[in-house]
N, C-alpha and C positions, 0 to 999 in steps of 0.2 A: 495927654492929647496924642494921639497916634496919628503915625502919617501913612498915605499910601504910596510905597515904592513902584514905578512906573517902569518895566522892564526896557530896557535901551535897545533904539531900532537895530537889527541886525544879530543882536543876543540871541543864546539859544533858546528859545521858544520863545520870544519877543511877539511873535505875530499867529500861534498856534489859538487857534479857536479849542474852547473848552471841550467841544464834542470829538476834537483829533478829525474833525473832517475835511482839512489840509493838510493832514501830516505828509510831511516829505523830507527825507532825514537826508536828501542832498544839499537841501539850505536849512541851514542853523537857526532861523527867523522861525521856521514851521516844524523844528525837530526838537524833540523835550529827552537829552541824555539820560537823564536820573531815570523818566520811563523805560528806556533801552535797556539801561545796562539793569533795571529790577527784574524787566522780563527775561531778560540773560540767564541771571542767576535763577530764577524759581524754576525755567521753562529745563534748565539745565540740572536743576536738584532733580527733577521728576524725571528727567532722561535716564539718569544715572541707575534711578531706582529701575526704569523700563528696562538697561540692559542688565542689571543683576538678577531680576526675572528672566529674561531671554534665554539667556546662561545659568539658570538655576538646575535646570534637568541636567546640565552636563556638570554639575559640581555633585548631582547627588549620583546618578546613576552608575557612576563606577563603583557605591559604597552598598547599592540595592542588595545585591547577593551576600553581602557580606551580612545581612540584618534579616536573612530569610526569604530573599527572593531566589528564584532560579531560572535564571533570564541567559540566551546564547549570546553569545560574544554578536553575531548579526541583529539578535534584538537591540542590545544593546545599543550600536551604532544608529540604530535604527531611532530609538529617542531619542539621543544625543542630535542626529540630524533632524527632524521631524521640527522642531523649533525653526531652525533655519528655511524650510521649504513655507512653515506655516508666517513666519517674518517678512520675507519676502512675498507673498499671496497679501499679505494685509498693508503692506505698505503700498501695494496698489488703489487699496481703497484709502488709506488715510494720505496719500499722497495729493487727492483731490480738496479735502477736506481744508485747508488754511484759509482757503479766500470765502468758501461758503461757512463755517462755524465761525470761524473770529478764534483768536490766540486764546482769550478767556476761558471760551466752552473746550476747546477746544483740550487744553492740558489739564482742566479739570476731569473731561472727561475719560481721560488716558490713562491718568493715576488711577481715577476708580478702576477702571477695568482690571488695572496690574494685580488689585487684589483675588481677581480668579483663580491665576495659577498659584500667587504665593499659596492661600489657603487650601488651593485641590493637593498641591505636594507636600502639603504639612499632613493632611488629613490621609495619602498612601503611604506616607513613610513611617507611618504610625498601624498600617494596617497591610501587612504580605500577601493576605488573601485577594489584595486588588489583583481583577480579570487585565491580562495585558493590554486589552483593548481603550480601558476608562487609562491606562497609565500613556495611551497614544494619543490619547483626548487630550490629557493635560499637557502633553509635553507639544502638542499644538496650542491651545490656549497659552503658553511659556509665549509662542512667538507674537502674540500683542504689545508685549514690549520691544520685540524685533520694529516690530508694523508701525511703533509710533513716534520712532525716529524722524522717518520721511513727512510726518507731519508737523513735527516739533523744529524740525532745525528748517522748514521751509516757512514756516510760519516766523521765526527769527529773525530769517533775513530778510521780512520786511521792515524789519526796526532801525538798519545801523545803513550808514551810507556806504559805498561804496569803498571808499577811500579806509573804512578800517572792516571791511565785511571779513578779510581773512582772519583778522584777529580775534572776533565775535565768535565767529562759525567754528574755528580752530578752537579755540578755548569752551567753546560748547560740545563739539563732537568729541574733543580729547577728552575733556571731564566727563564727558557722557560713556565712551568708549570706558575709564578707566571702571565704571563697571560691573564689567565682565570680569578685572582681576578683583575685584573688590568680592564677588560672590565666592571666586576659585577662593581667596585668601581666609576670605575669615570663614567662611563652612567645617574645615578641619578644626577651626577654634571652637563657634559656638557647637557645636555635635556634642561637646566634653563635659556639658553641664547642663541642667534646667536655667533655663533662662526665670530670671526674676518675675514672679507671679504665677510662673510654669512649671514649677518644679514636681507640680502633682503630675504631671501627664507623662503616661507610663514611656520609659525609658526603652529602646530595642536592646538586643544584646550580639555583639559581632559575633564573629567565625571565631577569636580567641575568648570569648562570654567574656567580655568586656561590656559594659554597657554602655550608651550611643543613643543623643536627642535628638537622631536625624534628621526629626520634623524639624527641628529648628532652623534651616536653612530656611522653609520660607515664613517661618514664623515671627522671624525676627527684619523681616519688611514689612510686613502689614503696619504697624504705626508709622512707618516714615511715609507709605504710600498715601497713606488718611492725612498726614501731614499737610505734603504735595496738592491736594485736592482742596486743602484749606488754603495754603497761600494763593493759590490758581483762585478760587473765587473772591477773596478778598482783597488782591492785590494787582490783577494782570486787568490787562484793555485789552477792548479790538480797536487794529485802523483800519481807513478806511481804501482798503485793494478787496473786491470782489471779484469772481470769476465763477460762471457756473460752469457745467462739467465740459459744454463744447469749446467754448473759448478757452477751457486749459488743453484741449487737445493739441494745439495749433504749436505746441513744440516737436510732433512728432513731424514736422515738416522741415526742421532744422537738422543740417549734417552733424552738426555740432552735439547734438542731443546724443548721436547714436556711439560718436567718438570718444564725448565721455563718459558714454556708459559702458565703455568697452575698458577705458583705465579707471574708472573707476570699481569695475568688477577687479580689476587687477588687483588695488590694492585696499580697498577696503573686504571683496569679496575673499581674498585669500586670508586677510587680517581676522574677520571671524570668522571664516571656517577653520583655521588653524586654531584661534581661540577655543571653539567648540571641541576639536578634537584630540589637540596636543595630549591630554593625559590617558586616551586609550591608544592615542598610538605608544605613548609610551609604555601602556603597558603589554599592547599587543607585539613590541616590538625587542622591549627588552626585559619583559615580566618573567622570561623563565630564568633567566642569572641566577646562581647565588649573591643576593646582597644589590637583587636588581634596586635600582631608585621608584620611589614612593612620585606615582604622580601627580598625586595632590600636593608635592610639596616641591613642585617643579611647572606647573599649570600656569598658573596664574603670572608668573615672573614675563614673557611675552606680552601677555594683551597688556599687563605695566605700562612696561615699555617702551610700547607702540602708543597708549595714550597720553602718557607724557610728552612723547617726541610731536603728536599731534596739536595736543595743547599751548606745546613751547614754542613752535616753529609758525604760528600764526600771524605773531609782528613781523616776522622775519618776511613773511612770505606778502603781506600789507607795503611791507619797502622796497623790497626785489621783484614782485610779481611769481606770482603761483607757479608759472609753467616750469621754472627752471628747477622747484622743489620736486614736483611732481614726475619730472625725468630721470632727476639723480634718485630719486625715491622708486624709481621702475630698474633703474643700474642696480642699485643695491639690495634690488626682490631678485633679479637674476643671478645675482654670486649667491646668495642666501641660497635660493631653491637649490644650487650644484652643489651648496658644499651639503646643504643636509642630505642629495640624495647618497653622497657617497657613506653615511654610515647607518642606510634603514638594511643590511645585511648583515647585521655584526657579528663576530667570534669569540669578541670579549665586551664584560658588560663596562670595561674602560673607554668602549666606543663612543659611549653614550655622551662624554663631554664634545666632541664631533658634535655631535647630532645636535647637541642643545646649542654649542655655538650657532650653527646655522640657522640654527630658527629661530635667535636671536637679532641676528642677521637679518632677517622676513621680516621681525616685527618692526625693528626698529626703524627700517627705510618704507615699511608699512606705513608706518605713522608720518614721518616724513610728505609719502604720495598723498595722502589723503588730505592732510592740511592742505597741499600744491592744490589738488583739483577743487574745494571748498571755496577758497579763493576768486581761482579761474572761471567757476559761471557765473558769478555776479558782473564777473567782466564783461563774457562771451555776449550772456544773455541780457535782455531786459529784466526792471525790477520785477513783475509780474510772470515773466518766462525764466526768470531765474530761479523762482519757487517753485515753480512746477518741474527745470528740470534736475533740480537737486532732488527733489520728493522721486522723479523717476530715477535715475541714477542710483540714490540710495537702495529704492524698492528692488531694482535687480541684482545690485550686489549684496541685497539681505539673502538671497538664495545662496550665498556662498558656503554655509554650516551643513547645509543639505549637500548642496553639489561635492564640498569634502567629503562629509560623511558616505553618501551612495558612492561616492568612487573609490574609498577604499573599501567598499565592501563586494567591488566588482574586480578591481586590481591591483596588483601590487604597492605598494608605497614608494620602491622606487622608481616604478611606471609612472605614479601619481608627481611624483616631485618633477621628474623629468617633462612631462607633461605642464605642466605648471611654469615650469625655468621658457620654455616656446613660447606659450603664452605673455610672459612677462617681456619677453623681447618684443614679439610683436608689438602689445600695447604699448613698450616705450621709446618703438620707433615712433608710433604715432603722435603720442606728445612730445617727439623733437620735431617732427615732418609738419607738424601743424601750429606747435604753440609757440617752442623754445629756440628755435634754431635763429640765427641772425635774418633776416627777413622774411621770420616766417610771416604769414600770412593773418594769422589772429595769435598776436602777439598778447599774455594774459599771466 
């Protein structure tokens, strides 16, 4: 004889209607955890895979020439960026998107998309004769997975309450962020062999006729993306926050919107465009040496870094409040920018340990700011204005990969760095003058 267990007034989802058309995850009566934290993790596996795509052009395209292309050092930069410009453009529109699709369609339909670019870069890197023009198509279709960030981690944070939003968003964006080194790390690995059931698909040959799976850099995400797109339909919900497009506008009338999109360009925008660009600056910077460093084997170790320290500093920043991470996270982007600008001139290729400290330095108080501001708008803003303006905020520091890229290829890198270091001041006067300072004003 079975019995029916009656959930206990006040329990988490005690009083949650089966259709989540009460959901409000500030009372535990109307909020269902197990839901949360499932959406967490899938909506978080499919990000992952979104920025190992975003970042796929800049793991393969320093190897292009090397397999037969003959591409300038300016084209170059030029698709390495071009992901970042197209990231940022689509995060404008998928920014809109969480309250009108629903979380559901929403990640299912994100995942499918990611397989455009893996499949278009598997399908050039198998073929040199690609016209440079289809190789600027793909490396804009790369930036879909830039673009569907602002909809995934806005769509998130309608699931968790406030009280642990830093920790959700932190461990979503850090895992999501980790990525980018995920693509830089293992591309130099899987290139070295036919991947299992692939081994027929004819092989390139480097500059040493070495032979090189190139394609396999996006060959070997197409099944986790079809994955992605399976648990998204079989496993996620929508609740119930709608908004069509004019009622999300109504964050552009907040100060607050425009301030943290100003630190948050600071440090997520500098976070991947450095991501994107670290290994031609390393090569353009220290490639003539004798016994210069490989920088695919130096790439990836930053965005790491940076997303670990995002991911880790989430509770942290749930107990202490965002603002005061996001300050010393803006501190520690301005020593980073000064010490690396002092070795992009070097004499000896022993500089180069300089250089890498510093930008170690970026990433890791990168990671740091970016947990701090994640945090901070769920404070600032409303539940409903808080998704819209993490989606905006995110959408303008996805331009960060471009704005790197075009500015080193209009000025020097120590211009660029120094430039940058100004920037990072400014920004983190700002979040002491506003967030963190003892009476500031919107304390978060």
């Amino acid at each position: 004889m079975s019995t029916v267990t009656t959930p206990v007034v006040g329990s988490p989802g005690s009083q949650l209607k089966p259709d989540l058309s009460n959901w409000d995850p500030e009372h535990d009566e109307t909020w269902d955890p197990k839901l949360a934290w499932r959406t967490l993790w899938i909506t978080t596996f499919s990000l992952t895979l979104a920025f190992a795509a975003w970042y796929l052009v800049s793991a393969i395209a320093p190897r292009l020439n090397d397999i037969g292309y003959s591409l300038e050092p300016s084209q170059l930069y030029w698709l390495v960026a071009l992901p970042g410009l197209a990231g940022g453009l689509l995060r404008l529109v998928f920014m809109v998107l969480p309250p009108m699709m629903g979380t559901k369609n929403l990640v299912a339909m994100s995942s499918a998309l990611l397989i455009i670019p893996m499949l278009g870069w598997t399908l050039a890197a198998r073929d040199t004769s690609t016209p440079y023009w289809v190789l600027l198509a793909l490396a804009f279709a790369a930036g879909i997975g830039g673009g569907a960030f602002s909809g995934l981690m806005a769509s998130t944070s309608y699931f968790f309450p406030k009280r642990l939003a830093g920790t959700a968003l932190g461990l979503q964006a850090g895992l999501g962020n980790f990525g980018i080194g995920l693509m830089q790390l293992i591309l130099p690995w899987v290139v070295g062999f036919g991947l299992l059931g692939t081994a027929a698909l004819t092989p390139q040959s480097d500059a040493d006729g070495d032979l090189v799976w190139l394609h396999n850099g996006g060959l070997v995400l197409i099944p986790w993306a079809l994955l992605a797109v399976v648990l998204s339909v079989m496993y996620l919900r929508r609740v119930p926050i709608t908004a069509n497009f004019a009622q999300q506008m109504d964050i552009f009338k907040i100060k607050h919107t425009w301030i943290m999109t100003a630190i948050y360009l600071m440090s997520f925008g500098a976070y991947s465009g450095l991501a994107a660009q670290m290994g031609l600056i390393i090569l353009n910077v220290y490639g003539e040496f004798p016994d210069a460093p490989n920088p695919l084997a130096y790439a990836f170790i930053g965005p790491v870094l940076g997303a670990l320290m995002r991911a880790a500093s989430g509770p942290f920043c749930d107990k202490w409040g965002g603002a005061i991470f996001t300050f010393i996270g803006g501190v520690g982007m301005v020593a980073g920018t000064v010490i690396t600008a002092f070795f992009l001139t070097p004499t000896s290729v022993d500089e180069f340990w300089g250089f890498l400290t510093g930008m170690l330095i970026i990433f890791f108080f990168a990671g740091l700011a970016n947990a701090g501001t994640f945090k901070q708008m769920p404070m600032i803003f409303p539940k409903r204005q808080a998704g819209g303006a993490i989606a905006w905020t995110s959408a303008i520091a996805a331009f960060g990969p471009f704005v790197v890229g075009i500015s080193l290829t209009l000025i020097s890198p120590t211009a660029f760095f120094v430039g940058c270091a100004v920037f990072c001041v400014f920004c983190t006067w700002l979040a002491w003058f506003y967030y963190a300072r003892p009476g500031a004003p919107n304390p978060s």
